[in-house]
C-alpha positions as CSV (number, residue, x, y, z in Angstrom):
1,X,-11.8,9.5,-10.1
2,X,-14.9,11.4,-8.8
3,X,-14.2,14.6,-6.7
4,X,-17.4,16.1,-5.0
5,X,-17.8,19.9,-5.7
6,X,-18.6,22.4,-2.8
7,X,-20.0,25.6,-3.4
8,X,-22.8,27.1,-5.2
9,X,-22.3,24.9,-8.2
10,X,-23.1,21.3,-7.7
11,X,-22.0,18.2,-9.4
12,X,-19.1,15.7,-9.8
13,X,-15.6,16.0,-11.3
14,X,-14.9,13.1,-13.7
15,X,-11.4,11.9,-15.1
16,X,-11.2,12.5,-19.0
17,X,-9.1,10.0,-19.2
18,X,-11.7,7.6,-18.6
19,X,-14.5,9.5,-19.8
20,X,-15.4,11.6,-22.7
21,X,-17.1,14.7,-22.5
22,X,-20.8,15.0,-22.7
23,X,-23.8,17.3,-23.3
24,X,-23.9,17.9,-19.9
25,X,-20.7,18.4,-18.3
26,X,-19.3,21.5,-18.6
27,X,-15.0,21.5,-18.4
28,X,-13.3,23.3,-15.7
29,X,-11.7,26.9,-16.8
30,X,-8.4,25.6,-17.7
31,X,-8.7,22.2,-18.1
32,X,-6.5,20.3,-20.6
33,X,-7.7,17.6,-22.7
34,X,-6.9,15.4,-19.4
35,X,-8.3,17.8,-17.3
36,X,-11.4,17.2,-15.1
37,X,-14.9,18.1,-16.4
38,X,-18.3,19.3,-13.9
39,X,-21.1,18.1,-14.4
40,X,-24.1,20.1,-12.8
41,X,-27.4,18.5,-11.4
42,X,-29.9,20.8,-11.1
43,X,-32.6,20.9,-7.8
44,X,-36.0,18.3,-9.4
45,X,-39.2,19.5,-7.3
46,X,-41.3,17.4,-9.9
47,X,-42.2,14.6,-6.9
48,X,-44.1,17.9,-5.0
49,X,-47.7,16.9,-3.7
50,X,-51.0,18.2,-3.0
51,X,-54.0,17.1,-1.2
52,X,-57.3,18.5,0.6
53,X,-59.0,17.7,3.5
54,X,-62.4,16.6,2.0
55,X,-63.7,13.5,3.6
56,X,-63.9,11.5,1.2
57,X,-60.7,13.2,-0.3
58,X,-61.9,15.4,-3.2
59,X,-65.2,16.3,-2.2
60,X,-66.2,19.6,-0.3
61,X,-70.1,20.6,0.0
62,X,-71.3,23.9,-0.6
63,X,-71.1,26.5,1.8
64,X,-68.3,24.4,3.7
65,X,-65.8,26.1,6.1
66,X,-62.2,25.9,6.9
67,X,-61.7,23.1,4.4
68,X,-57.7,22.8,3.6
69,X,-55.3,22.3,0.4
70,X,-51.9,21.5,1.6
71,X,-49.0,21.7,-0.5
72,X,-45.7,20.0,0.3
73,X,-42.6,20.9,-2.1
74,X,-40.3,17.5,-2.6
75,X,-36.8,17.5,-3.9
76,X,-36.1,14.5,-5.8
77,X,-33.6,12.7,-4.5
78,X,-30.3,12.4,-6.0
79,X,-31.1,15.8,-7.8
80,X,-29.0,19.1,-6.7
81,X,-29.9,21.0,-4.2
82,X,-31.8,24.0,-4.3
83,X,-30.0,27.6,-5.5
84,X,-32.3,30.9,-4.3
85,X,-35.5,30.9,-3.7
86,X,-38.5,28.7,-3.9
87,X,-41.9,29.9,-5.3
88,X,-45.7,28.9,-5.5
89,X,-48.2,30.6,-7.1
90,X,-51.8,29.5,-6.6
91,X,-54.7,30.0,-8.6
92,X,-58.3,29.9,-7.3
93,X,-61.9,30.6,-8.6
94,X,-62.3,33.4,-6.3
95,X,-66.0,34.2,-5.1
96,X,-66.4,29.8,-5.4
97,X,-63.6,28.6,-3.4
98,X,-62.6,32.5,-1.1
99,X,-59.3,32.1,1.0
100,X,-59.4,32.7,4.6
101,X,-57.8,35.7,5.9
102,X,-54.0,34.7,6.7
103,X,-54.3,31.9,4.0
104,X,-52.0,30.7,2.1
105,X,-49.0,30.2,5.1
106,X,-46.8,27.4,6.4
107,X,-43.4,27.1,8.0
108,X,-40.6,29.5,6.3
109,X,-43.1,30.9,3.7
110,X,-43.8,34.6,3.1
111,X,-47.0,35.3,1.6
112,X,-48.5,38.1,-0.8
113,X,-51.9,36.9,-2.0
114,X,-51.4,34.3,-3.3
115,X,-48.1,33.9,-4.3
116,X,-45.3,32.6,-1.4
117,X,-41.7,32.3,-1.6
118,X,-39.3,30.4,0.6
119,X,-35.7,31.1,0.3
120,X,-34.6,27.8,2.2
121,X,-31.9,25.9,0.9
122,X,-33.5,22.2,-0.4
123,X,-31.2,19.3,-0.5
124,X,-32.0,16.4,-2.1
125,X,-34.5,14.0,-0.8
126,X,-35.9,16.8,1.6
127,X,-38.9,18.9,1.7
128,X,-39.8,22.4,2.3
129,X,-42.3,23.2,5.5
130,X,-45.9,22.0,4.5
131,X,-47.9,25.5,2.5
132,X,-51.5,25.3,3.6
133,X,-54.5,27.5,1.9
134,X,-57.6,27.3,3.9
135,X,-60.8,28.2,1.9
136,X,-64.6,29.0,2.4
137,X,-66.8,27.2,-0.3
138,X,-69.8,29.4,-1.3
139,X,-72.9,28.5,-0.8
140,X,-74.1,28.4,-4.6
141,X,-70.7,26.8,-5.8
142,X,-71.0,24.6,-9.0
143,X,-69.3,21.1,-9.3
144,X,-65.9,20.6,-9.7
145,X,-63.5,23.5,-8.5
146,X,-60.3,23.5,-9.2
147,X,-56.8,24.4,-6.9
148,X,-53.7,25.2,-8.9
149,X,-50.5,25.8,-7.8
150,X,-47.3,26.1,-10.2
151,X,-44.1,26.0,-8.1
152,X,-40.6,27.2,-9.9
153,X,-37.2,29.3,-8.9
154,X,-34.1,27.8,-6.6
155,X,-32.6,26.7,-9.7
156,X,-35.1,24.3,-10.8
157,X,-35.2,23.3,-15.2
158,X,-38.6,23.4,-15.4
159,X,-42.1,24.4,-13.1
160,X,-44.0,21.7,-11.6
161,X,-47.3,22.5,-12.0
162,X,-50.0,20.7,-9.6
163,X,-54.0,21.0,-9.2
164,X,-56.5,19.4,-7.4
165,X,-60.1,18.9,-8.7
166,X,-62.8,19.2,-6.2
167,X,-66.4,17.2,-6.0
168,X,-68.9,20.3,-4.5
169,X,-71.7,18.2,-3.2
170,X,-74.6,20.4,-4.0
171,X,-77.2,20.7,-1.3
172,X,-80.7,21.7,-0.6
173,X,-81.0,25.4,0.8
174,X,-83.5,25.9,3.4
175,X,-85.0,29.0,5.1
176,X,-88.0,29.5,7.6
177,X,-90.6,31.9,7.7
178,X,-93.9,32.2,10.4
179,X,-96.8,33.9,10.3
180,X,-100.4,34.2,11.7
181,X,-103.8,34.7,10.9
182,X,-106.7,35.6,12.7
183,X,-108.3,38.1,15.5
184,X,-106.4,36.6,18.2
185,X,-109.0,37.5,20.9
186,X,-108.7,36.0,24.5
187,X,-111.1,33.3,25.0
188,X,-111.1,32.6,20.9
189,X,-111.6,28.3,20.5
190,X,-109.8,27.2,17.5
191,X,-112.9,27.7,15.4
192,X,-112.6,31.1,15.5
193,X,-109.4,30.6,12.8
194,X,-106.6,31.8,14.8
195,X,-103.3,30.0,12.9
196,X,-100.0,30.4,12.7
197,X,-98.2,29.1,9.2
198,X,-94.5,27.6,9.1
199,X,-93.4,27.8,5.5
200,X,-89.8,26.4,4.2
201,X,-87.8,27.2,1.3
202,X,-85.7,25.4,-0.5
203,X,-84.0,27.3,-2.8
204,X,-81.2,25.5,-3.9
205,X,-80.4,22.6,-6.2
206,X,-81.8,19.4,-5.0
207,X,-84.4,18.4,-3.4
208,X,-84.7,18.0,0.5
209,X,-85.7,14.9,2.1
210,X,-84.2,15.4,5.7
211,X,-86.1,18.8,6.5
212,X,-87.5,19.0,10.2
213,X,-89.6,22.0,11.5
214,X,-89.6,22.5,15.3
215,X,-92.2,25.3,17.0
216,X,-92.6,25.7,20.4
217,X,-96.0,27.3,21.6
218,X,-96.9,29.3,24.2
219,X,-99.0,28.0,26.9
220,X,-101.7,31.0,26.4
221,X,-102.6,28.8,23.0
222,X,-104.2,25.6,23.4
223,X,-102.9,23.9,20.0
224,X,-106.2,22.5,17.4
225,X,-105.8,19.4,15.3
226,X,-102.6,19.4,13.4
227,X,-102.2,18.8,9.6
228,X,-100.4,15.9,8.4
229,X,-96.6,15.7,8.9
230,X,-96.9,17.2,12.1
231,X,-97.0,15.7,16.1
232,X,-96.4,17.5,19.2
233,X,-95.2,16.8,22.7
234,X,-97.3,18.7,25.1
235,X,-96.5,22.5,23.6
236,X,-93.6,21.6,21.2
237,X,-95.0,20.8,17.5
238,X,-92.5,19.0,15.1
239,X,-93.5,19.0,11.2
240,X,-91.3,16.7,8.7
241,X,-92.2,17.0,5.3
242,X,-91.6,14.2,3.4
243,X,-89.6,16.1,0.8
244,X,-89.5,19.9,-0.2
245,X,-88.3,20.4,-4.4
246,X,-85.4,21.8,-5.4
247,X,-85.5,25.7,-6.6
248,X,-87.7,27.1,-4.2
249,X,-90.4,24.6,-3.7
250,X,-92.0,25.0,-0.5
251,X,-93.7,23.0,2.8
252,X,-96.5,25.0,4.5
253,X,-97.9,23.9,7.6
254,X,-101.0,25.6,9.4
255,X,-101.4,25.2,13.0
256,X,-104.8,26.5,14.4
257,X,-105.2,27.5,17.8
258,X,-107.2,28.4,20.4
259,X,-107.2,31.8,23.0
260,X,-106.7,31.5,26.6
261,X,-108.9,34.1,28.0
262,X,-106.2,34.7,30.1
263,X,-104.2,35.6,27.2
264,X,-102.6,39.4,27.4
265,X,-100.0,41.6,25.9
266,X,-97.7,40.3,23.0
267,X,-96.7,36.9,22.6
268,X,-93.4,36.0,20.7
269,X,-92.4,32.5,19.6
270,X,-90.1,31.0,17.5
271,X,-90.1,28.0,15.2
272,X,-86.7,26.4,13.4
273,X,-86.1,24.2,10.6
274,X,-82.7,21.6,10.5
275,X,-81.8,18.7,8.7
276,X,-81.1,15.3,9.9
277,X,-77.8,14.4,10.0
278,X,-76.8,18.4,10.2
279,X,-74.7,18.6,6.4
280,X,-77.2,17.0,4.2
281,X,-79.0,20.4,3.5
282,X,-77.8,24.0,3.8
283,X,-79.6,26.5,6.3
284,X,-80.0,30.2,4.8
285,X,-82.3,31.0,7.8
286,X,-82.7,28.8,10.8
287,X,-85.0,30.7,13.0
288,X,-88.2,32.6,12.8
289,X,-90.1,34.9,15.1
290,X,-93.4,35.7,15.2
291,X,-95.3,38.3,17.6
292,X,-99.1,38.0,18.1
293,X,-100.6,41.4,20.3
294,X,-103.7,39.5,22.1
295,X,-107.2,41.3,21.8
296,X,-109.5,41.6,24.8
297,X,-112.9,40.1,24.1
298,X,-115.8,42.3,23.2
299,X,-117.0,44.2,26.1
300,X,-117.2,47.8,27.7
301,X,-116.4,48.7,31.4
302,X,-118.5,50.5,34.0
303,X,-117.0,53.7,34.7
304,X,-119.5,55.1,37.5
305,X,-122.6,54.8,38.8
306,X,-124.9,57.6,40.6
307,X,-128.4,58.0,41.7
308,X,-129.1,61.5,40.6
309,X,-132.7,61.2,41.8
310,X,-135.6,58.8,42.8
311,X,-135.9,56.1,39.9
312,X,-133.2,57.6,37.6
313,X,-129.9,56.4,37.8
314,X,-126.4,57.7,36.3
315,X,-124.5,54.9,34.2
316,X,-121.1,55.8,32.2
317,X,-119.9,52.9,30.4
318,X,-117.0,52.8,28.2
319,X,-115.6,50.6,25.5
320,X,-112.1,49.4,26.9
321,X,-108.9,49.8,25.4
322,X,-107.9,46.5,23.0
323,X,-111.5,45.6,22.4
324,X,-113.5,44.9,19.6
325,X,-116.4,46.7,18.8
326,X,-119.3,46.0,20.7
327,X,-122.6,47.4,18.7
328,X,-125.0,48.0,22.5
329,X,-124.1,48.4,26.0
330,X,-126.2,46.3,28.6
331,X,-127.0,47.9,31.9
332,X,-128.8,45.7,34.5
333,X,-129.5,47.2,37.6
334,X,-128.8,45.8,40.7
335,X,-130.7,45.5,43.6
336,X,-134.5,45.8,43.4
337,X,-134.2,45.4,38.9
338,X,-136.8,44.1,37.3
339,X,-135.2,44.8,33.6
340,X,-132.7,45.5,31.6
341,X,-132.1,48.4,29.1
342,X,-129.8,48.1,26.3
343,X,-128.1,51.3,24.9
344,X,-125.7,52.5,22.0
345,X,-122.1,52.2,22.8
346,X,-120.1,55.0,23.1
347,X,-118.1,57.7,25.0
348,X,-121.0,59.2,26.3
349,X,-123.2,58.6,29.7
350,X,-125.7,56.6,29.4
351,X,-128.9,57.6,31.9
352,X,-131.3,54.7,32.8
353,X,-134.3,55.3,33.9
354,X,-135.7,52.0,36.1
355,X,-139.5,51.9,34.8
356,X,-140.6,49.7,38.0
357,X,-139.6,52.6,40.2
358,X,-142.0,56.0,40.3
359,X,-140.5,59.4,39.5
360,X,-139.4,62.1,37.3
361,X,-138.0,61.5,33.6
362,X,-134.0,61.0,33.1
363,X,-131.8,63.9,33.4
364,X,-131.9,65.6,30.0
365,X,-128.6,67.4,30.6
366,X,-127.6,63.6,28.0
367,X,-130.0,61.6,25.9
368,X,-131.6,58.6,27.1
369,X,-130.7,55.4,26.5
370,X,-132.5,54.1,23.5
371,X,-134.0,50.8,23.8
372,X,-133.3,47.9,21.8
């Protein structure tokens, strides 16, 4: 005869009579040699699984985010249900594979670091709420990492202890930088060696064949011939090396340019650098900005003009503000001039005499213009 037992022992009463008693049947208090024996089945959590959400399954790249272990914990069926509380504890290469804040959780878990408990009753054939541990992979994370989880307590003989080995595909790591070289004066023409340079990194692993460098210009530079690997459409230039070597090897680009002498101010523009399709490389720095201040040509400005007397004439001409310097001054008269008369430059007046015109020397209150 078989009795099922309630209560916080479980098993199956058996008839002596028919049955003799083994290692693991335990007699009831008072039972005579007749009497009926219990035999205890303990809770079997040894069918427990875990996965990831790696596509394909096992395989993460580096710096990946929000990828997923889940952990589902199975009772065996036909084993004994579960008596107190459930636990896993995980183990994780911290600072390689970093939780998520919040992470581990699931459905009638509590959570301190990464240890979690559920105090759930587990029948037989049944599972606890999945336990999910979401992770950030770093970006210099070596190949394989390893989630392990050992789950034990409610009752259970033994701990089942589960893992999951990880491919990290390691990728290129690319960053950008821009810079320029040159005067930069308005009205320069691209011999005058204005460039700017786009220079990527790669610093990690492997090497990068999927690189693409995008830079778009401002319309105050008129862009010169462009070096190989590089086209443009109208004021956008794209550059795609054919492949930049792992551990910082490098793809420079030059891109001359001419000087609108319209040109003014400071000009800022930024260049980029992706890979094609998005998670074959791993971008430390997508963008960078460069600022050119524009120069005015060489030349000075007329600040006045008076006729002091007959035949001498008051000129004060200044070097402007952004210019380069200009060695002489020209001063043409207008009007009646027959000449010109060159002088030093400098924040002084100049006093030109006209020579076609009778009359007293220049004012000597300033020097005269010397002639060159």
């Amino acid at each position: 005869m078989i009795v099922p037992v309630t209560g916080t022992q479980f098993g199956t009463l058996t008839n002596l009579s028919s049955l003799g008693v083994t290692s693991n049947q335990t007699p009831v208090a008072g039972a005579g040699a007749t009497g009926a024996i219990l035999t205890v089945l303990a809770p079997d959590l040894s069918t427990s699984t875990i996965s990831d959400s790696g596509s394909p399954t096992g395989t993460f790249a580096q710096g990946d985010q929000g990828q997923t272990f889940t952990v589902t914990v199975n009772n065996k069926a036909a084993a004994g249900t579960s008596n107190g509380p459930i636990t896993a504890a995980f183990s994780i290469t911290r600072g390689l594979l970093n939780p998520v804040a919040g992470f581990p959780n699931g459905s009638g878990w509590s959570c301190t670091g990464l240890v979690c408990t559920n105090s759930n009753a587990l029948a037989a054939g049944t599972s606890l709420g999945a336990l999910t541990v979401t992770i950030n992979v770093d970006a210099n994370a070596a190949s394989p990492q390893t989630l392990s989880v050992s789950i034990y307590g409610g009752g259970t003989a033994a701990a089942t202890n589960l893992s999951d080995n990880v491919v990290i595909t390691q990728l290129p790591h690319l960053a950008i930088q821009k810079t320029h070289s040159g005067q930069f004066v308005t009205g320069d023409l691209v011999s005058a060696g204005d460039t700017f340079t786009l220079t990527v990194t790669n610093s990690g692993p492997v090497t990068v064949r999927t690189a693409k460098i995008t830079d778009s210009f401002d319309p105050s530079f008129t862009l010169g011939s462009l070096p190989a690997g590089c086209s443009n459409s109208g004021q956008t230039v794209t550059c795609t090396p054919a492949s930049i070597a792992a551990t910082n090897g490098t793809a420079v680009f030059v891109i001359p340019v001419a000087v609108s002498p319209a040109a003014s101010g400071s000009i800022s523009n930024s260049a980029t650098v992706a890979c094609t399709p998005s998670n074959s490389c791993l971008i430390t720095s997508a963008t960078a900005m460069e600022t050119v201040s524009i120069r005015l040509a060489p030349g000075v400005q007329l600040d006045a003009f008076q006729q002091r007397q007959p035949g001498a004439h008051l000129f004060t001409a200044n070097e402007r503000d952004g210019y380069r310097n200009s060695e002489h001054i020209r001063c043409r008269h207008i009007g009646d001039g027959h000449s010109s008369v060159h002088g030093s430059i400098g924040t002084q007046s100049n006093r030109v005499k006209r020579p076609d015109v009778g009359g007293p020397a220049p004012d000597p209150v300033a020097p005269p213009t010397t002639a060159s």
